[in-house]
N, C-alpha and C positions, 0 to 999 in steps of 0.2 A: 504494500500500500504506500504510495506516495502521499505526503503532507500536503494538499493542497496550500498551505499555507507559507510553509518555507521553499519546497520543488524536493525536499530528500525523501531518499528511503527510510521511511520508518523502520526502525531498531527496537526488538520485545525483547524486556526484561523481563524473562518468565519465572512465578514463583511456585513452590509444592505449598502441601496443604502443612509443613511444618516450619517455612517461611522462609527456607534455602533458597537463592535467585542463580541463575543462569543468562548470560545473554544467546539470545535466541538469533545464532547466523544462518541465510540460510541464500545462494547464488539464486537470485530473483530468475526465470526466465519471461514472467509476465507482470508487467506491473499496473494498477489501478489508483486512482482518487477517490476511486467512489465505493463504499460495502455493496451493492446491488450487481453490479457486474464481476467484482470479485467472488461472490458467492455463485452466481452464475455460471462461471468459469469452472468451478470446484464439482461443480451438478455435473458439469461436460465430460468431467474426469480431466481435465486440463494440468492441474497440478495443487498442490496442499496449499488449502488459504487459512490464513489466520482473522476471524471472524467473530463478531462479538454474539452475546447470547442472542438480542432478539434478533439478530438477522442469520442465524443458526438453527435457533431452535426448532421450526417448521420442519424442516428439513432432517432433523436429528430426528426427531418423534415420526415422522414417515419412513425413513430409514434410508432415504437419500444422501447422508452425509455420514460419515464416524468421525467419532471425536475419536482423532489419532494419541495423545498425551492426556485419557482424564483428571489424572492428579495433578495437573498446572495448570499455571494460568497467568495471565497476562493483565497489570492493570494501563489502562487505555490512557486514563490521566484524567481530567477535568473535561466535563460536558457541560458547553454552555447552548441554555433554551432562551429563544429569541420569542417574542411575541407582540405585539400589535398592544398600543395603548391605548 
């Protein structure tokens, strides 16, 4: 996934559920801006995406996807909600 914001490759710090971190390298061969066509791409069998819950989850409970590492995880950082005043 591309940072829309800066142009880099985004870098995961993945952590386990006993709070050990790793960093997560992995040779991009596709890269995106956007979680929609990233997941997309994972559906095609195109290659491993790293993908947050609700844009996973559908897809995990149909059985379209496997969560390859369930014991890690990756925190995304700060989501900011815009809305109309």
């Amino acid at each position: 996934m591309r940072s829309t914001r800066t142009g880099r490759i985004r870098r995961w710090m993945m952590r386990d559920v006993t709070g050990w971190q790793m960093l997560l390298e992995m040779r991009e061969h596709l890269v995106f801006n956007d979680p929609a066509p990233l997941a997309r791409a994972a559906l095609l069998g195109l290659g491993v995406a790293m993908l947050s819950v609700p844009d996973a989850l559908p897809h995990l409970v149909e059985g379209a996807l496997v969560r390859l590492v369930p014991k890690w995880y990756a925190d995304a950082g700060p989501i900011h909600l815009y809305y109309a005043s």
